[in-house]
N, C-alpha and C positions, 0 to 999 in steps of 0.2 A: 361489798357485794350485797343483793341483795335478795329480796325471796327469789327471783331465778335460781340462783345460785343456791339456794337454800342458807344462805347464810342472816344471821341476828346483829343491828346494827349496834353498841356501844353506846347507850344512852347515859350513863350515870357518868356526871363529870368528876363526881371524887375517884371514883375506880379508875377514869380514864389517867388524872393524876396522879393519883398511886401508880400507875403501871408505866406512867411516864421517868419517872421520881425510882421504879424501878430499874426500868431500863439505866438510866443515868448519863444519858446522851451528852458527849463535851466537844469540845473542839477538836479532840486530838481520834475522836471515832468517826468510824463511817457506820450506818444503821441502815439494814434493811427492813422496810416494813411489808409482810402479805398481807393482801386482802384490805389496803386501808379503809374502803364504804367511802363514808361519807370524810374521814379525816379527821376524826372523835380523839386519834394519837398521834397525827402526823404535826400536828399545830407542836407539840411536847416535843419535836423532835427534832429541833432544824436549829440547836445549838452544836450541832456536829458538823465535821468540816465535808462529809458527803452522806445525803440520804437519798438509797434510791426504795422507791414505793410499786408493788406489782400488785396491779388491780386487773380483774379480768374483764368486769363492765365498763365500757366505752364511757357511757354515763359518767359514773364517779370519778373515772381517771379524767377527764375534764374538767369538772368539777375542782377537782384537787391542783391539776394547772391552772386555772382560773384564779384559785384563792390563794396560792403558797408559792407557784414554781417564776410567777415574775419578780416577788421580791425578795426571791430565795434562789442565785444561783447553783448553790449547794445541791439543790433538790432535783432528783432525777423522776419523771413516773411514766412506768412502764404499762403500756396498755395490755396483757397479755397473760394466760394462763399461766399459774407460778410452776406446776405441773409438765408444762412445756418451757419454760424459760431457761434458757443455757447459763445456771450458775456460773460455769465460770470463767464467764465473761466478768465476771467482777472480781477476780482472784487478786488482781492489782492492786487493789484498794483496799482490801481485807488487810488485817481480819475482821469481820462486821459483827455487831453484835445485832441479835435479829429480833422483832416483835412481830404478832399477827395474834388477829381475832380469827382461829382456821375454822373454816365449815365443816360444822360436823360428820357431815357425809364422807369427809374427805381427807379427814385430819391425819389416817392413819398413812395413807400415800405421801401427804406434803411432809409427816413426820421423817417416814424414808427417804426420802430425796433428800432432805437438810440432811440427816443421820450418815447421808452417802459422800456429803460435801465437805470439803477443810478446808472453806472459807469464811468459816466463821467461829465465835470464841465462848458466846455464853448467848442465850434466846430464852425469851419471854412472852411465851405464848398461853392465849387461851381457850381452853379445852371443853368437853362436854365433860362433868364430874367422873364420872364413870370412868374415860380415858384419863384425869388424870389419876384417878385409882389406881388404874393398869401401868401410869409410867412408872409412879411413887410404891407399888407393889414389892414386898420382900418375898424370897423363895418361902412356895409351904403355903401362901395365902392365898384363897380366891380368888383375890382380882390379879396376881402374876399369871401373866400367859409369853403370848409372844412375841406381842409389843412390849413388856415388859424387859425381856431376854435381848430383844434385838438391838435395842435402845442402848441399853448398857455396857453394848459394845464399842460405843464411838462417844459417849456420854452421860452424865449423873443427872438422875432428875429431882427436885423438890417442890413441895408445894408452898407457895407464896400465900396465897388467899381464894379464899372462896366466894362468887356473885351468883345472886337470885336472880332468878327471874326476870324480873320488876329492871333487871339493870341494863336490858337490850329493849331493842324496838326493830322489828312486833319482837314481845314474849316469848324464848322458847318453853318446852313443856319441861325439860330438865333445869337441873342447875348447871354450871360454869365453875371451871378454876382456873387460874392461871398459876402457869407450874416454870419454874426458869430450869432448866436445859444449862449444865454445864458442858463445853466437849473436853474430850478429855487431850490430852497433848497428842496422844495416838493411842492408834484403837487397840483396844486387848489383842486382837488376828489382824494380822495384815492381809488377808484374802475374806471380807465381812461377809461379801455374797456367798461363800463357801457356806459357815456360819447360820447366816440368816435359812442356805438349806435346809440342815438339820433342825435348828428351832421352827420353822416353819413345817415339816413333816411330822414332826414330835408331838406340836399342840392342832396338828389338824383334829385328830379326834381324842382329844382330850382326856376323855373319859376311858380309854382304852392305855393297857401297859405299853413303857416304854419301848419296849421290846416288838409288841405289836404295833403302834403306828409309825414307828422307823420305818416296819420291816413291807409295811403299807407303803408311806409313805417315799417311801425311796425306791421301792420296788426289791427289794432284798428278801433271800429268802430269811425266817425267821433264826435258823441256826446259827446263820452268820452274824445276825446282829446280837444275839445272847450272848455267843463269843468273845465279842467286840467288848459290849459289856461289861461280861465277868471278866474281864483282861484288867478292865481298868475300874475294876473294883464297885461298878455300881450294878442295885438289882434290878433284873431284868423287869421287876413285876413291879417297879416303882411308875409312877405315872409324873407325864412332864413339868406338871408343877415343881415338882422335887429337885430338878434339876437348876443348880446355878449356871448362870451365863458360862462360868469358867468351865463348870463340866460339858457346855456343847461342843466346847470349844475342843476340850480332850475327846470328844465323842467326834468329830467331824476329823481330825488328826489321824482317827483309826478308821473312821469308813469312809472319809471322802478323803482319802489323802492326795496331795500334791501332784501333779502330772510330773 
């Protein structure tokens, strides 16, 4: 994709290969790739026995059949927003392991989507630094929020390496990391969007107690949610950083329980 899309093309071919080299594409995988551009990783990737590639510009998905999909039956490419693309429709073929250069503007939504999907086993994507701050984030730190919290429900994240600048084309004004995404076998909660709830109401206002952006955030009077709380042994005046994944998880148990 490209500046339409706000997205930076992958210029540095050693980074490309490392991330190729990362991925570890064999025969016996199928690989998704978002966003390939111009195809900087798709070339790395087509020693697997199915690769399907989802580009949104018309342009490069052309392009990409042009240069790979005649002498590559293997290779599927999908011209169409990953955003709207019905995952699973590839559940057959799974489990995939996935790669993407994701647009920064956008990276937190395509994160949620994968993070919603069990068609896939480990991903190698790359991030704006900052984001992958927030994946690789521990409770108690700055950059934990909640995409940090949410993430961790369906998957571990690590950081591989870090690219400048200088290694896309045009330039963005940040840095780049590419961070590999384990999933995990199953999620911590089998109801995630229950979950994502809470963490999402929690860290809307961040800087206010737990107690208060619940009690905001969900619409709840405050009494019920200090309650709630003190039940389950955490303080009301603590703020959601503090909170691990596991504790939204007991926090959503008591206020948003089960139908």
């Amino acid at each position: 994709m490209g500046a339409r899309y706000a997205q930076h093309f992958l210029a540095n071919r050693h980074a490309a290969e490392r991330i190729g080299a990362e991925v570890g594409a064999g025969p016996a995988d199928a690989v998704l790739e978002i966003g390939p551009g111009k195809g900087a990783i798709t070339g790395l990737l087509l020693a697997a026995r199915r690769v399907v590639v989802v580009e949104i510009d018309e342009k490069w998905a052309q392009l990409l059949r042009q240069r790979y999909a005649g002498a590559n039956p293997n290779l599927t490419v999908v011209n169409a927003d990953f955003l709207e693309f019905d995952l699973n429709s590839l559940n057959a073929d799974g489990p995939f392991k996935v790669v993407g250069n994701l647009p920064y503007n956008l990276t937190s939504p395509i994160l949620r989507k994968l993070s919603e999907w069990s068609g896939w086993s480990v991903a190698t994507v790359m991030v704006q630094k900052e984001v992958g701050d927030r994946l690789c984030a521990r409770v108690g730190t700055p950059d934990y929020g909640a995409l940090t919290a949410g993430m961790n429900l369906t998957c571990l994240a690590e950081r591989v390496f870090d690219l400048s600048q200088k290694s896309f084309d045009p330039p963005p004004k940040v840095e780049s990391s590419v961070v590999r995404l384990r999933r995990r076998d199953r999620p911590l909660f089998d109801d995630v969007g229950r979950v994502q709830r809470i963490i999402q109401a929690a860290f809307q206002q961040r800087r206010k107690t737990i107690e208060n952006s619940l009690s905001h955030g969900l619409g709840f009077e405050k009494a019920a949610v200090r309650s709630a709380l003190e039940e389950l042994a955490l303080d009301p005046g603590l703020r959601a950083e503090r909170l691990s994944t596991e504790d939204f998880i007991r926090v959503t148990r008591r206020l948003l329980p089960s139908c």
